[in-house]
C-alpha positions as CSV (number, residue, x, y, z in Angstrom):
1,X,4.4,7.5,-16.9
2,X,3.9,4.4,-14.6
3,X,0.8,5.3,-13.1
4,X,0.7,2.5,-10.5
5,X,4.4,3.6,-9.1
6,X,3.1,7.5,-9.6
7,X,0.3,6.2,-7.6
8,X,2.6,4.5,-4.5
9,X,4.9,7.7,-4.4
10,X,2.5,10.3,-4.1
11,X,0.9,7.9,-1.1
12,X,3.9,8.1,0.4
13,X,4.2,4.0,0.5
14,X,7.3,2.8,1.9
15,X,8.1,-0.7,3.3
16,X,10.0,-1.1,6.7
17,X,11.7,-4.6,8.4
18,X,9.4,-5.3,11.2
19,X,10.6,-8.3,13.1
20,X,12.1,-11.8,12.5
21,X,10.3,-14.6,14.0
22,X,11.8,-17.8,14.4
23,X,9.0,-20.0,15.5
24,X,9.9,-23.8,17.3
25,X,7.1,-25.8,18.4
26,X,3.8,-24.8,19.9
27,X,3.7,-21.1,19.6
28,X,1.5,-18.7,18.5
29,X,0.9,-15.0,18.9
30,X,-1.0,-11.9,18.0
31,X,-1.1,-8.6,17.1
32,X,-3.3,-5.8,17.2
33,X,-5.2,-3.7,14.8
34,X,-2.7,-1.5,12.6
35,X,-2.6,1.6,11.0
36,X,-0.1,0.2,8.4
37,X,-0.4,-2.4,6.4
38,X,1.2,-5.7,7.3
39,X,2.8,-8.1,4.9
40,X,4.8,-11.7,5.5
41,X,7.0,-13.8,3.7
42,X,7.8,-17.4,4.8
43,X,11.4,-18.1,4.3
44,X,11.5,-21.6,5.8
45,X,9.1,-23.9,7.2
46,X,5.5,-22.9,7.8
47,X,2.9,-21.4,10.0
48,X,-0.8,-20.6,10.0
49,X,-2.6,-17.2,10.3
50,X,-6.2,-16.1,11.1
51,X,-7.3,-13.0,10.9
52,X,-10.0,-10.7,12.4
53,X,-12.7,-10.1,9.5
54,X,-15.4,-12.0,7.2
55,X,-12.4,-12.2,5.1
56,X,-10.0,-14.1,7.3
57,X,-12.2,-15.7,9.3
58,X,-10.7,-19.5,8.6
59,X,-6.7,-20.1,9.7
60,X,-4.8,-19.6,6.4
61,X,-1.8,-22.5,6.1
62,X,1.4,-20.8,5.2
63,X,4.3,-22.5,3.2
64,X,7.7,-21.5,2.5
65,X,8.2,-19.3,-0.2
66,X,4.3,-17.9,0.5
67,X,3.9,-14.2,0.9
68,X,0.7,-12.7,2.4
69,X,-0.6,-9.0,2.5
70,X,-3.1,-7.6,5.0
71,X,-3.6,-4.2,3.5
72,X,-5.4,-2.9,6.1
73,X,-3.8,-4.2,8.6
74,X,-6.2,-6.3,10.5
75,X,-5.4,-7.8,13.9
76,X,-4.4,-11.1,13.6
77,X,-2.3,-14.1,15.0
78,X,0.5,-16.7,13.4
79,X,1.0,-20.2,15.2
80,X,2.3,-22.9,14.8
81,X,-1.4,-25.0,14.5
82,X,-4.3,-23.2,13.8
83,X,-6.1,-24.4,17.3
84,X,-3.1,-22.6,19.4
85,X,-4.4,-19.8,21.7
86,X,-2.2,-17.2,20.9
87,X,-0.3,-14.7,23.5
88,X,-0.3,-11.0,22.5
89,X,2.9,-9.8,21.0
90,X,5.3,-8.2,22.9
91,X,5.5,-5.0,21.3
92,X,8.3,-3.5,23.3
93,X,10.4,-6.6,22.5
94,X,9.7,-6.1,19.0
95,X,10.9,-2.7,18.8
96,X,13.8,-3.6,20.8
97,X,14.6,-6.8,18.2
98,X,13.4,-3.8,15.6
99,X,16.7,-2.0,17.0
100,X,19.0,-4.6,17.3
101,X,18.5,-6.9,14.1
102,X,17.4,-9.5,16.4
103,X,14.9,-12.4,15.8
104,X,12.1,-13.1,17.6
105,X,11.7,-16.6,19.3
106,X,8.9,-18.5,20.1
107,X,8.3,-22.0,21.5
108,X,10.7,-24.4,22.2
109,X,13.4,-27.0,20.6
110,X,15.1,-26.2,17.4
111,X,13.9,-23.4,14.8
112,X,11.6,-24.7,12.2
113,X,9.6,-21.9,10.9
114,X,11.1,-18.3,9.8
115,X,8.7,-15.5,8.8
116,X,10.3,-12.2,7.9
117,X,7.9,-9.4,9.0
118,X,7.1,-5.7,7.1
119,X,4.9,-3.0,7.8
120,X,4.2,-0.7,4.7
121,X,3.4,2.8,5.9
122,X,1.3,5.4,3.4
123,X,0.5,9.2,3.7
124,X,-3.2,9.4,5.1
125,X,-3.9,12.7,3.7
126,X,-3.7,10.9,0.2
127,X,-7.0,9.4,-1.1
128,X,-5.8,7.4,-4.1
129,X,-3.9,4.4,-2.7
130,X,-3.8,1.2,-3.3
131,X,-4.0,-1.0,0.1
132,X,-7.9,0.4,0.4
133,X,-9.0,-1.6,-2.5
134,X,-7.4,-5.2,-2.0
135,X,-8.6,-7.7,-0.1
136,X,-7.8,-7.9,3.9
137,X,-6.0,-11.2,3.0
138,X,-3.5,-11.4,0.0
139,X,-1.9,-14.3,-0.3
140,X,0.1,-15.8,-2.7
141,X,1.5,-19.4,-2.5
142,X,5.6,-19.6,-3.1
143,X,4.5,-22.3,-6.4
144,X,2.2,-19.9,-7.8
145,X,4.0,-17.0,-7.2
146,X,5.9,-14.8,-10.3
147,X,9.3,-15.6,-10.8
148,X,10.2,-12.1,-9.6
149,X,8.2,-12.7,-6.3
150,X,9.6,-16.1,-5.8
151,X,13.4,-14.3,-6.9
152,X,12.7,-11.5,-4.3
153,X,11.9,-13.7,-1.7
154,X,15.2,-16.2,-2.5
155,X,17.1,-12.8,-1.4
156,X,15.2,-12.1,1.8
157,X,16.0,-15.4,2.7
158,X,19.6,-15.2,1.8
159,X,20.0,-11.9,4.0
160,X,18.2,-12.8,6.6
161,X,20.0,-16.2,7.2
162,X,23.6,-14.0,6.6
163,X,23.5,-10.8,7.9
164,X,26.0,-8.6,6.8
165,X,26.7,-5.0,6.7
166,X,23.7,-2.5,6.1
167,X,21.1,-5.2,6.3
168,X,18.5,-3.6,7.8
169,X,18.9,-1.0,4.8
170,X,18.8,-3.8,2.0
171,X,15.8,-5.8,3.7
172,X,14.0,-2.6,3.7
173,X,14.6,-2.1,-0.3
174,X,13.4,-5.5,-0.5
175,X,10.3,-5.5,0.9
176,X,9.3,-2.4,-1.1
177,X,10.3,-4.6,-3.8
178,X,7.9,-7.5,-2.4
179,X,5.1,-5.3,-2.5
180,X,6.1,-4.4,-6.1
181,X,6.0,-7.9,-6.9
182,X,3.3,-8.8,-4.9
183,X,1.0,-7.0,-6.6
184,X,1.4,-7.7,-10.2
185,X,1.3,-10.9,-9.8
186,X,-2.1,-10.5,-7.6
187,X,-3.3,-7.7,-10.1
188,X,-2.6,-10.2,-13.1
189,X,-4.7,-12.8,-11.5
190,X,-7.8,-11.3,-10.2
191,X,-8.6,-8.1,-12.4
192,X,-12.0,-8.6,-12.2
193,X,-12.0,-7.8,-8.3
194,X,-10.5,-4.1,-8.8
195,X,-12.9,-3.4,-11.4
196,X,-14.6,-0.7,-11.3
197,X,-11.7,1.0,-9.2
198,X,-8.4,2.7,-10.0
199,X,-7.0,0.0,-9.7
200,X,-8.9,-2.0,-12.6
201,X,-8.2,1.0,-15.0
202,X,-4.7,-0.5,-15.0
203,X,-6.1,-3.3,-17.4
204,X,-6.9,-0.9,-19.8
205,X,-4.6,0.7,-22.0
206,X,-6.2,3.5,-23.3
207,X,-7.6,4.5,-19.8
208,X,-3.8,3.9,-18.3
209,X,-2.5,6.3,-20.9
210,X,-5.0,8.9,-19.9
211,X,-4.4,8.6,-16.1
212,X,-0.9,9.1,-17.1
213,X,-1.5,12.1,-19.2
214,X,-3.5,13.5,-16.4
215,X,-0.7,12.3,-13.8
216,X,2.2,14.2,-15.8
217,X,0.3,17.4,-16.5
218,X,-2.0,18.1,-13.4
219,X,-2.1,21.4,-14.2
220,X,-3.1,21.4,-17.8
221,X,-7.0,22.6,-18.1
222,X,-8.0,19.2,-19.4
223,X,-11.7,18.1,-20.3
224,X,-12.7,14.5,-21.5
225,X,-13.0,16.4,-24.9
226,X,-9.3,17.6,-24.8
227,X,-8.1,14.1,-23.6
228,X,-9.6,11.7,-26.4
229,X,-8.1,14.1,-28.5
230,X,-4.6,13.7,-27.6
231,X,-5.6,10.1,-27.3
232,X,-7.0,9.7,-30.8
233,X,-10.0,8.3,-29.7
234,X,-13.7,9.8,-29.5
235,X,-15.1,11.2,-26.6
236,X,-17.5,8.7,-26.2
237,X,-14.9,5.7,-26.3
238,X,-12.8,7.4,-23.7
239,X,-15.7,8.1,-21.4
240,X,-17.2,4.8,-21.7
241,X,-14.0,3.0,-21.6
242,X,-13.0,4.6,-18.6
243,X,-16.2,4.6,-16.7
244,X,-16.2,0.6,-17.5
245,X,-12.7,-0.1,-16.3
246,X,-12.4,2.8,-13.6
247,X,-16.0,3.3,-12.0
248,X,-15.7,6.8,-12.8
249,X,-16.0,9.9,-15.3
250,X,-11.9,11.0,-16.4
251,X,-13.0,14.6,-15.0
252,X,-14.2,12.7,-11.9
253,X,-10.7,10.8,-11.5
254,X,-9.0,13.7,-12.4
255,X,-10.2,16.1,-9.3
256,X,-9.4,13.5,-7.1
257,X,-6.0,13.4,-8.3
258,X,-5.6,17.0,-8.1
259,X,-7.1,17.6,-4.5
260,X,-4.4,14.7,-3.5
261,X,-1.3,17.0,-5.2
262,X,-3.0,19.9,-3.2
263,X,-3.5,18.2,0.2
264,X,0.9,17.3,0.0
265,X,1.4,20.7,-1.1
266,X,-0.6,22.2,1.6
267,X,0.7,20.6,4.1
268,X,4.8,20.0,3.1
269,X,5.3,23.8,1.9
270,X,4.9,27.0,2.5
271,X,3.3,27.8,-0.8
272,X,0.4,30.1,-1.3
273,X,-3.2,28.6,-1.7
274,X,-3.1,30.3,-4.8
275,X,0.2,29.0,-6.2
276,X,-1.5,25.4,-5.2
277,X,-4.3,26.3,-6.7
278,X,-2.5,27.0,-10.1
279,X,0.1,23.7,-9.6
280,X,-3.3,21.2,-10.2
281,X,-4.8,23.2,-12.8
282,X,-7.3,26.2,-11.1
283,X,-6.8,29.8,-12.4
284,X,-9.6,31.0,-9.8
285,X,-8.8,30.7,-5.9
286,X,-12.3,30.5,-5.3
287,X,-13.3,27.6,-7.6
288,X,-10.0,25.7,-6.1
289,X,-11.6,26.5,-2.7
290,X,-14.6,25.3,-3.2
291,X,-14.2,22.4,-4.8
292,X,-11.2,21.3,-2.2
293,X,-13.8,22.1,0.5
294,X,-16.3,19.8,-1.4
295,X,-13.3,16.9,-1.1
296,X,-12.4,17.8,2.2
297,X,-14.5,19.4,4.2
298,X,-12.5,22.0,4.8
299,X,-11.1,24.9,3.6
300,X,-7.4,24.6,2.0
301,X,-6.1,26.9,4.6
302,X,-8.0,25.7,7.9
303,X,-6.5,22.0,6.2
304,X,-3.0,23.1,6.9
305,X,-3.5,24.4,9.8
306,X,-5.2,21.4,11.2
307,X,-2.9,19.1,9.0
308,X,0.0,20.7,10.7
309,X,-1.3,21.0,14.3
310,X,0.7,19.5,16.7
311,X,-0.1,15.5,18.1
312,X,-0.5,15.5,22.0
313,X,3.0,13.7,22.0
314,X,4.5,16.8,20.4
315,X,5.1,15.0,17.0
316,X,3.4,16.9,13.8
């Protein structure tokens, strides 16, 4: 099992076309805090963005071919010089332009700049996902870039320039494939930041193939004991091995796996608590409640209730 795909499917990450901007000369504009994370690829040209944060404090030049990531998606601003005051972003022309296929335009004269836009949405109920532990700037340069990433973004390009039929559907695919992309390469480069995480576990082998042991059979009663075994290895190695690369106990990673199967279940079917319970690997009710609660802070039951509860807009 590919335990960092596993990982982005049970978070629920999915990438979406969020605008086209062709930028001319002297523009710039900004965007607000988001709940999703935010990623761009420069197709043609360049720009510059600064973002809100220790992290992005300093206007970032981007080239064509570049792709950048702001996981947590930070307000920011992209201009066309780094000293430009930027105007907020019209977000009701960006929907409509989100409708229509449309481009955005800024500044005047003849296009010289194209950014392509994304917005990568995850399930908030999951604990385990990736955009929390990167960065609130990753950026990778076009010449640095996997031949993949720099592939990916070739075909971006292509369709943006030549829309055709079901564009909007292909862009979409190809931004989830971005991310893909996007991460390897940063992943490859900079392990030593994610260690320690979930993440850094990935560098591993051993400790990959027991996340994906764990991953494929949540509900098996395993112990770190029951693990090395199927692994080969000692208890000791595993536990050390995985506490080095993962900053945690497998037991430890384990629960926190399970009570993010359970949270879904809860709250996308009408199973019992009990047949949840038994689904991540708890024969007793009460141990599965209490150690949800523990996760939580809340019950399983008063979580799907107040996990399904109505929004003040009427949406779930």
């Amino acid at each position: 099992m590919d335990v960092l795909a596993d990982a982005l499917a049970v978070a629920g990450v999915r990438g979406t076309v969020a605008v086209r901007i062709d930028g001319r000369q002297d523009w710039a504009v900004s965007w607000a805090q988001n709940a999703d994370a935010v990623l761009y690829a420069v197709t043609a040209g360049s720009a510059w963005l600064t973002a809100a944060g220790a992290d992005g404090a300093a206007p970032v030049e981007l080239l064509a071919g570049d792709v950048v990531l702001l996981p947590t998606g930070v307000a920011h601003s992209i201009a066309s010089d780094p000293d430009r005051t930027p105007k907020p972003c019209d977000t009701a022309l960006t929907d409509e332009l989100r409708r229509t296929g449309g481009a955005m335009n800024l500044g005047a004269g003849e296009p010289r700049t194209h950014l392509l836009g994304a917005s990568y949405r995850h399930d908030r109920v999951v604990s385990l996902h990736v955009f929390s532990l990167l960065p609130s700037i990753v950026h990778i340069r076009g010449n640095r870039a996997s031949t993949a990433l720099d592939g990916t973004v070739r075909l971006l390009t292509q369709e943006t320039a030549d829309p055709q039929l079901a564009t909007a559907v292909v862009l979409d695919r190809l931004v989830d494939v971005v991310l893909v992309h996007l991460l390897r390469c940063w992943l490859g480069r900079h392990p030593e930041l994610t260690r320690g995480t979930w993440l850094g576990a990935l560098a591993d082998p051993l400790v990959t193939e027991a996340m994906s042991r764990m991953h494929r059979e949540p509900e098996r009663p395993w112990s770190t004991e029951t693990l090395a075994r199927a692994l080969t290895v000692s208890r000791s190695t595993l536990t050390r091995r995985f506490q080095d690369a993962a900053g945690q106990s497998p037991g430890a990673y384990l629960k926190q796996w399970r009570m993010d199967l359970a949270a879904r279940r809860l709250r996308d079917t009408e199973d019992t608590v009990e047949t949840v319970a038994r689904s991540v690997g708890y024969t007793s009710v009460y141990a599965f409640n209490r150690a949800f609660s523990r996760n939580r802070g809340t019950p399983p039951a008063r979580f799907r209730r107040d996990v399904r509860r109505p929004c003040a807009d009427g949406s779930a």
